[in-house]
Structure formats: C-alpha cells, structure tokens
C-alpha positions in Angstrom: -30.8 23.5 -15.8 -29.9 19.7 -16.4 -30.3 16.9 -13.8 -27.7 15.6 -12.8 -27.7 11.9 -13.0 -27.3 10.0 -9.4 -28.3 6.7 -10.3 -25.1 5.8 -12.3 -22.8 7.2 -9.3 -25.0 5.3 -6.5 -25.3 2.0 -8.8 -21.5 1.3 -8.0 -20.5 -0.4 -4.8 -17.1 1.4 -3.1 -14.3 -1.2 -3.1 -12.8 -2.3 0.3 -9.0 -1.5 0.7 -7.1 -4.5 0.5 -5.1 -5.4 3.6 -1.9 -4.4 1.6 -2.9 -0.8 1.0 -4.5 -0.3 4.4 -1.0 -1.5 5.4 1.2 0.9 3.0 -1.1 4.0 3.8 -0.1 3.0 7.7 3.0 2.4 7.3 3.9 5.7 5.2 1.6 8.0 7.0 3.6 6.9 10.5 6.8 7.3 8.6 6.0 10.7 7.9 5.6 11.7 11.7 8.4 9.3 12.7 10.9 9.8 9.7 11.2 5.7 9.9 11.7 4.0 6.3 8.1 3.1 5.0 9.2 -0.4 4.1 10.5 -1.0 7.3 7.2 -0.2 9.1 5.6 -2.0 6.5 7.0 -5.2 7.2 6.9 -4.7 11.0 3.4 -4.4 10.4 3.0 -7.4 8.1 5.0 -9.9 10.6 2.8 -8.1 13.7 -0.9 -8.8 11.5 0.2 -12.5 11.4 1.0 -13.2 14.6 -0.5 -11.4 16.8 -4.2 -11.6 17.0 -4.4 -13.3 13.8 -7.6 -15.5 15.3 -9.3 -12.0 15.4 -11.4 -10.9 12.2 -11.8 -7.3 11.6 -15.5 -6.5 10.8 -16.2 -6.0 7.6 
C-alpha cells in the first residue's frame, strides 16, 4: 500500500467566495424554485446588499 500524501492537500487554504458568486449561486438557485430570470434576482440582490444593512459586516 502507498500513503497517501495529506500534507500537500492540507497546506492549501480554501478560498472565500467572492460576494459576486455567493450572489449568482443565490440568485440562480431561487430562480430555480421561483422560475424568476437569474439576472433579475441578481440585481435585486445587488441593489438590496447596498442599501440595506450595508453598515453590517458579515463575519468572516
């Protein structure tokens, strides 16, 4: 049997989602269960994230 080598595959740090494609993968997953157009959510969700609690920061 070989080993299997973990260090490589722990070494690397998972990248965050940007704020763009945590707002596509919203956007299109909602227009699956509401038949909306994804770039219409999109946007509604775009002009929402900058108005509406923008003083708020998400934790990291």
């Amino acid at each position: 049997m070989s080993k299997l080598n973990t260090t490589v595959s722990s070494a690397r740090k998972p990248r965050k989602p940007s704020a763009q494609a945590v707002r596509r993968a919203v956007a299109s997953s909602t227009a699956l269960e509401t038949g909306a157009p994804v770039r219409q959510l999109e946007q509604k969700l775009q002009d929402r994230s900058r108005q509406r609690f923008a003083h708020v920061k998400l934790a990291a």
